[in-house]
C-alpha positions in Angstrom: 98.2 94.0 116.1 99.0 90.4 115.1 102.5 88.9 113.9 104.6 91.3 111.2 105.0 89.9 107.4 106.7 92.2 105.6 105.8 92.1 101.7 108.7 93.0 99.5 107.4 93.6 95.8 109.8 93.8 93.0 110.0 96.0 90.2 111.9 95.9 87.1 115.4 95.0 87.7 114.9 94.2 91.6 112.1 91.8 90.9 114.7 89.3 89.4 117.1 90.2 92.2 114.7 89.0 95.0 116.4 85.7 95.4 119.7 87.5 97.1 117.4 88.5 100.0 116.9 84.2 100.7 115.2 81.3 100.0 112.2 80.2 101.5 108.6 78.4 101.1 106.9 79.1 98.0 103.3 80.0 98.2 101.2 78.9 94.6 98.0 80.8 95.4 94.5 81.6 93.7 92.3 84.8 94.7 89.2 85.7 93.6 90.5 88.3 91.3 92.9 85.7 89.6 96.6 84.6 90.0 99.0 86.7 91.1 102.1 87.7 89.0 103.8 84.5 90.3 104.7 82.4 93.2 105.2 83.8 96.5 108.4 83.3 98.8 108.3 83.3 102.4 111.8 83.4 104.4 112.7 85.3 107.3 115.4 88.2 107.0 116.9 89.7 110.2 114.3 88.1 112.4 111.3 89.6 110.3 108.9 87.0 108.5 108.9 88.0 104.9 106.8 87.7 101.5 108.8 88.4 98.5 106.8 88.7 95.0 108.1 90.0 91.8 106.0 92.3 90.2 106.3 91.2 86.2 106.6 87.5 87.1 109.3 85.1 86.2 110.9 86.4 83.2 109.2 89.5 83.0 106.3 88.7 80.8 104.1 90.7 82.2 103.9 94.5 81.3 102.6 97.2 83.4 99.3 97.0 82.0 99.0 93.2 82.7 100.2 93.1 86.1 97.5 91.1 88.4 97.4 94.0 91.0 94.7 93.1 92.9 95.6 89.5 92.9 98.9 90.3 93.8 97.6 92.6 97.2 94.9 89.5 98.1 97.4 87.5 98.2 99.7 89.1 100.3 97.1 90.0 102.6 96.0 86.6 102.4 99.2 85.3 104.0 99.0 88.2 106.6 101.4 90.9 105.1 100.7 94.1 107.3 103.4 96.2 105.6 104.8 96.5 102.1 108.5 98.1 100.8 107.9 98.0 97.1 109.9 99.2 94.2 109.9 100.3 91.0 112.0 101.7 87.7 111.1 105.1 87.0 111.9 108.3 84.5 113.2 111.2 86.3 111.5 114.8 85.3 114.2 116.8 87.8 117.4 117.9 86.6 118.6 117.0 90.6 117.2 113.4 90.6 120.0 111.9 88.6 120.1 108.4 87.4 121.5 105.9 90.2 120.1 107.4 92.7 116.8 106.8 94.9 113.3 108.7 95.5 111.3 107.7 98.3 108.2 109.6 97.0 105.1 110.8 99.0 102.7 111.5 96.6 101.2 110.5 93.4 99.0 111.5 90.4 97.3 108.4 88.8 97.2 108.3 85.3 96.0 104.8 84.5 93.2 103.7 82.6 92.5 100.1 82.2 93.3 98.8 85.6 90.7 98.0 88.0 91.6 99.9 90.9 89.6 98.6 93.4 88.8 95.5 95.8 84.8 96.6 96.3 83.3 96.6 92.8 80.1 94.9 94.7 79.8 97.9 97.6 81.1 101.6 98.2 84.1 102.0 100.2 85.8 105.0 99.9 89.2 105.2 102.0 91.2 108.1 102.6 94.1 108.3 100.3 95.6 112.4 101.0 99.0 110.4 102.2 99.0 107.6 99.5 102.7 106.3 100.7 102.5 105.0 104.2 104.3 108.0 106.1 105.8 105.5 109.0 107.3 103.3 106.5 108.8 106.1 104.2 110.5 107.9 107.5 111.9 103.9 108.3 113.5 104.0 104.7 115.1 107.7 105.1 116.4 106.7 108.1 118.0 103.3 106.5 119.9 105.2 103.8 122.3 106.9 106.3 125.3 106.0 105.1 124.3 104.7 101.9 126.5 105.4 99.0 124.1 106.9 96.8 122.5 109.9 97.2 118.3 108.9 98.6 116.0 111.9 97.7 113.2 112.5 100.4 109.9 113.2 98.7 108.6 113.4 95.6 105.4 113.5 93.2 105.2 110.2 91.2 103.0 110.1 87.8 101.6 106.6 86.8 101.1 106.3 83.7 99.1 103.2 81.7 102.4 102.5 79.4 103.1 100.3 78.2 105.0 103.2 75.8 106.8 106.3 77.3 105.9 109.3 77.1 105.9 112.2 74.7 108.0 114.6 74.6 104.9 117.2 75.5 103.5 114.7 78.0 106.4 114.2 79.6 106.9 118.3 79.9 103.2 118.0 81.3 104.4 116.4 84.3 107.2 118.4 84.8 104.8 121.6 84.9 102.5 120.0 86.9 105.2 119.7 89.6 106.0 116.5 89.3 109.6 114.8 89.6 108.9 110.9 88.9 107.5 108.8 86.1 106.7 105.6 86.1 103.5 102.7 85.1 103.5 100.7 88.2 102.6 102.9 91.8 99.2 102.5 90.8 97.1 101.1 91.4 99.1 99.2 93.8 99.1 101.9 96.6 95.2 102.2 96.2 95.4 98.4 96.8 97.7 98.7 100.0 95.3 100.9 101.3 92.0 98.7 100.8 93.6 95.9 102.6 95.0 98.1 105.7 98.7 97.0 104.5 101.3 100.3 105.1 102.9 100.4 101.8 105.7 102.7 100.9 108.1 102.5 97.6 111.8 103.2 96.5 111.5 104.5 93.0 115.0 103.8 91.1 115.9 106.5 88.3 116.8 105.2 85.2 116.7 108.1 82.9 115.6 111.4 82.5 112.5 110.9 80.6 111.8 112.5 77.4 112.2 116.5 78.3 115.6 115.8 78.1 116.7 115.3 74.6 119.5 113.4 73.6 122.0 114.4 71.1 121.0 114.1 67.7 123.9 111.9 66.5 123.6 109.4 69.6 124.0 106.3 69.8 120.5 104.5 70.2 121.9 101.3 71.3 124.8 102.6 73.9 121.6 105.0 75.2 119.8 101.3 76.0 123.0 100.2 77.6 123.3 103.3 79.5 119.7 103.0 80.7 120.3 99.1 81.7 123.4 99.6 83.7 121.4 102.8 85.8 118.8 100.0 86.5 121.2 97.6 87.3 122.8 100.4 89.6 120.1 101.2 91.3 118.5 98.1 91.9 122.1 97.1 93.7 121.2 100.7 95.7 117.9 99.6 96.1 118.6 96.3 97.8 121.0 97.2 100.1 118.4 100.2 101.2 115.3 97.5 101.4 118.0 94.8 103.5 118.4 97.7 106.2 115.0 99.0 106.1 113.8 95.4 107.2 115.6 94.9 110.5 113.5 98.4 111.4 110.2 97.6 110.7 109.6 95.2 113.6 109.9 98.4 115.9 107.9 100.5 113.9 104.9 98.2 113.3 104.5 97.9 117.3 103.0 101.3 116.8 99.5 101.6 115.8 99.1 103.2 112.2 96.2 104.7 110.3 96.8 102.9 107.2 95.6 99.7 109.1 92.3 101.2 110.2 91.6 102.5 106.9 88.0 100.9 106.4 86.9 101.9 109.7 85.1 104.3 108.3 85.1 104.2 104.4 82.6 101.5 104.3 79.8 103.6 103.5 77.1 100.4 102.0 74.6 98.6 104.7 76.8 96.1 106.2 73.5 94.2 106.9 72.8 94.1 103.1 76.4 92.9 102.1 75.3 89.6 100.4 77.2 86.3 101.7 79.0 85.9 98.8 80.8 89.3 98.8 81.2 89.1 102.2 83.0 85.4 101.6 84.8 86.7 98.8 86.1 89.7 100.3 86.8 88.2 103.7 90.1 88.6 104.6 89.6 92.6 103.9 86.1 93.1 105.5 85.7 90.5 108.2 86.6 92.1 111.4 84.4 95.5 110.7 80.9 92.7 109.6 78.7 91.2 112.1 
C-alpha cells in the first residue's frame, strides 16, 4: 500500500483538544460535497504523518445534524488518509460503563435520518459493512490502553441517533433492550463513509453520562448535573488523548498488513463501469479510480 496518514477526528471535547497532539500545515479544502467542518492540520506524531480535523468545527457550531460528513471523509481521503482513530461523546445505557471511562465499540445501529449517507448517489455500490469498526485498528487501540489509568471497555453496540435532542426516557430504554450499551449522534454516517473511501476507521467513544434510564434525583441540582457532565467529558477526553497518542506510534506496523477495509469496492460496485458518465467518474475520483478503465 502507499505512504500511512493517519486521520484523527475529534469529537466533542477532544475536537478542541487536537492542538496538544502538534502543529502543523493547515489544509483549506473544497470537495464536491461542500466544505468540510474546518481546516485540516497535518503534523507528524511519533514518526506517523497525521491529519487532524475536529468534527463540530472551530467553536463548535456545528451540531450533529450539520456536520459535513461526507466532505469531511473526501477530504481526508483526498490528502491520502488510509486510516482513521475518531472520537466521540456518548450516553452510556450499561450500569458497568461508568462515566470517565472508554468504549472502543464494534458495532452499531444507525438511527439517523437526514444525513446523506453515501458517496455514490449517481451509481450502486453496496459495500460490506457486518464489521462497521475497522477490527485491526480497534485490537491496536486495546492494546494501547495497557496501563492506562482508566478502565477501556472492549466492545460494544453504539446507537446513532439524529439529535440534536437526547433521548426519551422510553427511547433511551429502547436501546437498552435492544442490547445496546452506547448512545451517541455522530458514528454515523461517518463509519459508512470510512468504508466507501477504503479508509480503516475505528472510534473511542467517551461516556459522559448515563443517558436517560437513569433518573436523577428529584431534588437535583440541574446546573451541578451539567457541571458533573462537563468535567466527565473533560475527563475522558484527557483519557482519550493519551489512549489516541499511544495508539499512533502502532499503526505504522499494523498498516504494513493488507486489510479488507481498503479493498472494500472491489466488489460492491455493482453499476456498468463502462456507463459511469465522465463527470461522476471525475467527481468521485479519488474513491473510484483504480477499479475504472
Amino acid at each position: 500500500m502507499g505512504q500511512l496518514v493517519l486521520g484523527v477526528i475529534g469529537g466533542t471535547g477532544l475536537g478542541e483538544a487536537l492542538g496538544a497532539l502538534g502543529g502543523g500545515e493547515v489544509h483549506d479544502l473544497d470537495t464536491p460535497f461542500g466544505r468540510p467542518s474546518g481546516p485540516i492540520t497535518t503534523t507528524e506524531i511519533a514518526g506517523v504523518r497525521v491529519a487532524l480535523l475536529s468534527r463540530h468545527g472551530e467553536g463548535h457550531l456545528l451540531n450533529p445534524s450539520q456536520v459535513p460528513y461526507r466532505a469531511n471523509v473526501f477530504a481526508l481521503k483526498s490528502l491520502g488518509v488510509t486510516h482513521i482513530l475518531a472520537s466521540g461523546a456518548v450516553g452510556s445505557l450499561r450500569e458497568d460503563i461508568a462515566p470517565r471511562t472508554l468504549v472502543i465499540p464494534d458495532q452499531v445501529i444507525d438511527r439517523t435520518y437526514r444525513r446523506r449517507g453515501t458517496f455514490f448517489e449517481d451509481l450502486a455500490v453496496h459495500v460490506e459493512l457486518a464489521a462497521p469498526f475497522c477490527p485491526t485498528l480497534r485490537n491496536l487501540l486495546v492494546k494501547a490502553s495497557t496501563g492506562l489509568p482508566t478502565r477501556v471497555h472492549q466492545g460494544g453496540t453504539y446507537v446513532c441517533m439524529e439529535g440534536p435532542q437526547f433521548s426519551t426516557r422510553a427511547e433511551s430504554e429502547m436501546h437498552r433492550a435492544w442490547g445496546a450499551s452506547l448512545i451517541g449522534m455522530t458514528a454515523m454516517p461517518e463509519a459508512k463513509l470510512a468504508r466507501e473511501a477504503e479508509i480503516c476507521y475505528a472510534l473511542v467513544a467517551l461516556p459522559t453520562d448515563y443517558d436517560s434510564w437513569r433518573a436523577h434525583p428529584a431534588n437535583a441540582d440541574q446546573v451541578k448535573l451539567l457541571e458533573e457532565i462537563i468535567g466527565n467529558l473533560k475527563a475522558a477526553t484527557q483519557n482519550a488523548l493519551e489512549l489516541v497518542k499511544r495508539a499512533i506510534g502502532g499503526v505504522a506496523a499494523v498498516a504494513e498488513k493488507p486489510c479488507p477495509c481498503q479493498a472494500a469496492l472491489a466488489l460492491a460496485i455493482w453499476s456498468d463501469k463502462a456507463r459511469i458518465p465522465v463527470e461522476t467518474r471525475r467527481k468521485l475520483g479519488p474513491l473510484l479510480a483504480k477499479y475504472l478503465p
